[in-house]
C-alpha positions in Angstrom: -53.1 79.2 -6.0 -51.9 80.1 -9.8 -53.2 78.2 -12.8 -49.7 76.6 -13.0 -49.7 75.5 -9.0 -53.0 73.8 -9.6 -51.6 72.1 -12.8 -48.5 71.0 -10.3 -50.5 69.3 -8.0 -53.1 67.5 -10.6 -49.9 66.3 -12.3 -48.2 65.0 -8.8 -51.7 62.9 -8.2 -52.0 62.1 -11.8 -48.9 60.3 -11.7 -49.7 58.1 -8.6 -52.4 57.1 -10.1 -51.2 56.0 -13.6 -48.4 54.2 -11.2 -50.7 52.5 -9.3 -48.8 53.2 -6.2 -49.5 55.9 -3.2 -46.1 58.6 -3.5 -44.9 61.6 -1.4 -47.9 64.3 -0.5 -48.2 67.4 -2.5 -44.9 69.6 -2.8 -44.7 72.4 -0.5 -45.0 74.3 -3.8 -48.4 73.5 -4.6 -50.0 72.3 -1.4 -53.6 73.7 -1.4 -54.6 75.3 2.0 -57.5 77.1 0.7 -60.6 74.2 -0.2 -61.8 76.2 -3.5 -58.2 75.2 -4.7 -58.5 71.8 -3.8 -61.8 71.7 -5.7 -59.5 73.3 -8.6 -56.8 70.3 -8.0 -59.8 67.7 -8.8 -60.9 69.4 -11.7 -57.6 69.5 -13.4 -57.2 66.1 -12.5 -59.9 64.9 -13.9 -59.4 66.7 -16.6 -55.7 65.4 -17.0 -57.2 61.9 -17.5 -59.9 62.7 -19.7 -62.7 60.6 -18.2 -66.5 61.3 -17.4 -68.2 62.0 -13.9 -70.3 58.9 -13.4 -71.2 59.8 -9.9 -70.2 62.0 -6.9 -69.1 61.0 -2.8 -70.5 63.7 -0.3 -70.9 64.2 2.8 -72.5 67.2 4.9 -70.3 70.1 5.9 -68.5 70.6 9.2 -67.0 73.7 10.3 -63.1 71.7 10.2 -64.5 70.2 6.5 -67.0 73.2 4.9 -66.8 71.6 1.7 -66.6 67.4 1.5 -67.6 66.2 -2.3 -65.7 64.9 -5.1 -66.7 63.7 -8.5 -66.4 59.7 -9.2 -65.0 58.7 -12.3 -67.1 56.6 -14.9 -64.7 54.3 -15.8 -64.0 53.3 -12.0 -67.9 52.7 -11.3 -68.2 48.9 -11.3 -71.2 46.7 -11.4 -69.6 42.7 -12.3 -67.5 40.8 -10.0 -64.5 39.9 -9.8 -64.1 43.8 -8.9 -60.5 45.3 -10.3 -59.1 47.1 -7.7 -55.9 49.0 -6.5 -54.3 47.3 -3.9 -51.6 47.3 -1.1 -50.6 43.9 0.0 -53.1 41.7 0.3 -56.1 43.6 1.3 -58.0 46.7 -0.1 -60.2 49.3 1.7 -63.9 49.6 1.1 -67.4 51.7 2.5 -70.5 50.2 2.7 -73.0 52.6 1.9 -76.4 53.5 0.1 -76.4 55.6 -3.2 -78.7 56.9 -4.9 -79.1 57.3 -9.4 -80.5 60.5 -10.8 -83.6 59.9 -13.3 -83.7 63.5 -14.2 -80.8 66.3 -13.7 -80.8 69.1 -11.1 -79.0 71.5 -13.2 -77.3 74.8 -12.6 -79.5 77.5 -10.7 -79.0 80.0 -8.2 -81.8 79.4 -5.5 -80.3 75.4 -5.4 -82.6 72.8 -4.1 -84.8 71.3 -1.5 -85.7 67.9 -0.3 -88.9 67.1 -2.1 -87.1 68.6 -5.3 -83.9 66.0 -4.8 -86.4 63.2 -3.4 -87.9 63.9 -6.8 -85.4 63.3 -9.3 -84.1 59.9 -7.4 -84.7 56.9 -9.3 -83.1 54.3 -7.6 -81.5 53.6 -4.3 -78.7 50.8 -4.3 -76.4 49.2 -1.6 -73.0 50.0 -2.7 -69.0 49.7 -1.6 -67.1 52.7 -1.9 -63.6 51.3 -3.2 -60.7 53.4 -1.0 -57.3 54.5 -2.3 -55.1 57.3 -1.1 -52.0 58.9 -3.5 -50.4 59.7 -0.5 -48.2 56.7 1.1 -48.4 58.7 4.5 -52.0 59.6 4.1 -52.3 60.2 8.3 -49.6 63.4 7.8 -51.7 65.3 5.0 -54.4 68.2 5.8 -57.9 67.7 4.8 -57.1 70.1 1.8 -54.7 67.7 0.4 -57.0 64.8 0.5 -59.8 66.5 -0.8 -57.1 67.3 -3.8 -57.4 63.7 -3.9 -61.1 63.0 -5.0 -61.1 62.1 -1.3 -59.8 59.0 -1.3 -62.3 57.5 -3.9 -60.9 54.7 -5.9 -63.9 53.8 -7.2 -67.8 52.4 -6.6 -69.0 48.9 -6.8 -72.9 49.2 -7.1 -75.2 46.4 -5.7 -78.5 45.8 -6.0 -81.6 48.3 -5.7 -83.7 48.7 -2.7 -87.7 48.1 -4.2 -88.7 50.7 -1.6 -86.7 53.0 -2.2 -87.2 56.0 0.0 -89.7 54.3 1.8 -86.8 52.1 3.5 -86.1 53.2 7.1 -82.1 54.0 5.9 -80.7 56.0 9.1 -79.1 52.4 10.8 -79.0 48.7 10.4 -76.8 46.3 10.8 -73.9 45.5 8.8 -72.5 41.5 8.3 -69.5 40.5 5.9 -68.9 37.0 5.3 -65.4 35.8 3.0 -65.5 31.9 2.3 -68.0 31.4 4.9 -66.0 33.0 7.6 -67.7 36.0 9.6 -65.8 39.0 9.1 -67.1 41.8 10.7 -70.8 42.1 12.6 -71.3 45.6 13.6 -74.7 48.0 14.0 -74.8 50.2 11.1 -75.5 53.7 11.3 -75.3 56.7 8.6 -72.7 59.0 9.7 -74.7 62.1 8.6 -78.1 61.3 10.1 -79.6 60.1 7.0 -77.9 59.4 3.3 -80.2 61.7 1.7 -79.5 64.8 3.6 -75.6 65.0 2.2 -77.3 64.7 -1.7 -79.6 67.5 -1.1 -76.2 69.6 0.4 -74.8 68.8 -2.4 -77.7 69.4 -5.4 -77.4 73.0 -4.0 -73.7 73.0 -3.7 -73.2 72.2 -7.3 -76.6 73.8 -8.6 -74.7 77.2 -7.5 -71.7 76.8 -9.3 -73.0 76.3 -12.7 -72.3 72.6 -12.9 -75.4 70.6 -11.1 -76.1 67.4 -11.0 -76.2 65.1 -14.4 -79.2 62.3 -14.8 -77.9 58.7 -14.4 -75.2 59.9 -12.0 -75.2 58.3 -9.0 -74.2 60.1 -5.7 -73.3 57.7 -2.2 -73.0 59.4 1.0 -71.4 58.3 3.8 -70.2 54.7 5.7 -72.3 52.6 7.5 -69.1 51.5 9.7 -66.3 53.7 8.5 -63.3 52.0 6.2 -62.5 48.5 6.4 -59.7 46.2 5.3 -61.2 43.1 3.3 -58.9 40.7 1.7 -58.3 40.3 -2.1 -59.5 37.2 -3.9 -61.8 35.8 -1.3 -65.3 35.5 -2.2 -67.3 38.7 -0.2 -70.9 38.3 0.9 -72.0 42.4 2.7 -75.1 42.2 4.2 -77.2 45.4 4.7 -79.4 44.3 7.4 -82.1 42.8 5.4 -82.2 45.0 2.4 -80.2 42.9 0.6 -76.5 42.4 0.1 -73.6 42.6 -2.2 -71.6 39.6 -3.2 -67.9 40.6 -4.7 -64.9 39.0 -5.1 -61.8 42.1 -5.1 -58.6 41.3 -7.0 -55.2 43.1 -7.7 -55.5 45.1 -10.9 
């Protein structure tokens, strides 16, 4: 794709998200095919709004999806509840997963990195919702390409509290329990869609370690759902319980 296609497509998914509405996929025009210029789509678009990378979503490569990452912008990373969020109707769609915060950077280099290196640099490991939001109305019809245009579908993170043992916690499956107003929800056995959360992070330390960008101290990287998407309902007090790490208590309102 040409500099201007790329600047196209950022615009189109710019402008659904300043509407705060999903809108028709990506002109014929500048459709990405290729997943290096769908990578080039994020970057202008994140460029386009002029806001930070606060964190990253991954998740390992597959031979249909060789590439599955997308920066997370600061401004959408929220810790306080109510949590803003854009909504259709009266539900929103959400992740529960476990993330993990950077004390130190893995920057730039061409040998990437292993697993004791990224185990290394981890300071934290925090349950988390991944807040969910296509720009695409029809977002069944589009190719992967197109929603990795779109940051993947990330809205947003709400981070919950840390796990004390870190590392040490047994994180490839547990169960999963939402509650709203006291009223079970969802009761479902957990398990990480890649295996493990840590193995997508160290994919992606090396992924981003080899195109000169790396990965930034303090950002904070979440991996994969414990139990796919789901549809929870706005302005209900949520309680997510990760097995008995701990759990997440949100409310999620219209923004």
């Amino acid at each position: 794709m040409t500099d201007a296609e790329i600047d196209s497509a950022a615009r189109h998914l710019v402008a659904a998200r300043r509407a705060g509405k999903s809108g028709a996929r990506l002109p014929e025009s500048c459709r990405p095919i290729e997943l290096t210029d769908a990578i080039s789509i994020q970057r202008r678009v994140q460029a386009l709004l002029g806001v930070a990378t606060g964190g990253w979503k991954c998740s390992l490569p597959t031979a249909e999806r060789a590439v599955s990452c997308a920066p997370i912008f600061a401004p959408s990373i929220r810790r306080d509840s109510p949590c803003p969020v854009v909504a259709h109707g009266s539900t929103a769609k959400i992740e529960p997963e476990i993330a993990f915060v950077l004390g130190r950077g893995l920057p730039p280099r061409e040998a990437g990195y292993g697993e004791s290196e990224v185990r290394a640099a981890i300071a934290e490991t925090r349950l988390v919702l991944e807040l969910l939001d296509s720009r695409y109305a029809e977002a069944a019809a589009v190719s992967f390409a197109e929603v990795l245009a779109d940051q993947v579908n990330n809205q947003g993170l709400f981070v919950g509290p840390a796990l004390a043992p870190g590392l040490a916690t047994p994180l490839e499956a547990f169960p999963i329990a939402i509650e709203a107003n006291g009223r079970t929800l969802l009761t479902r056995e957990g398990r990480h869609p890649d295996g493990h959360p840590l193995r997508p992070l160290v994919w992606l330390a090396s992924y981003l370690a080899r195109r000169e960008r790396g990965l930034a101290a303090g950002e904070i990287v979440t991996t994969g759902s414990y139990v796919g998407a789901l549809e929870l309902p706005l302005d209900a007090p949520l309680t997510v319980r990760f097995g008995a790490f701990g759990e997440i208590r949100v409310t999620l309102v219209g923004a």
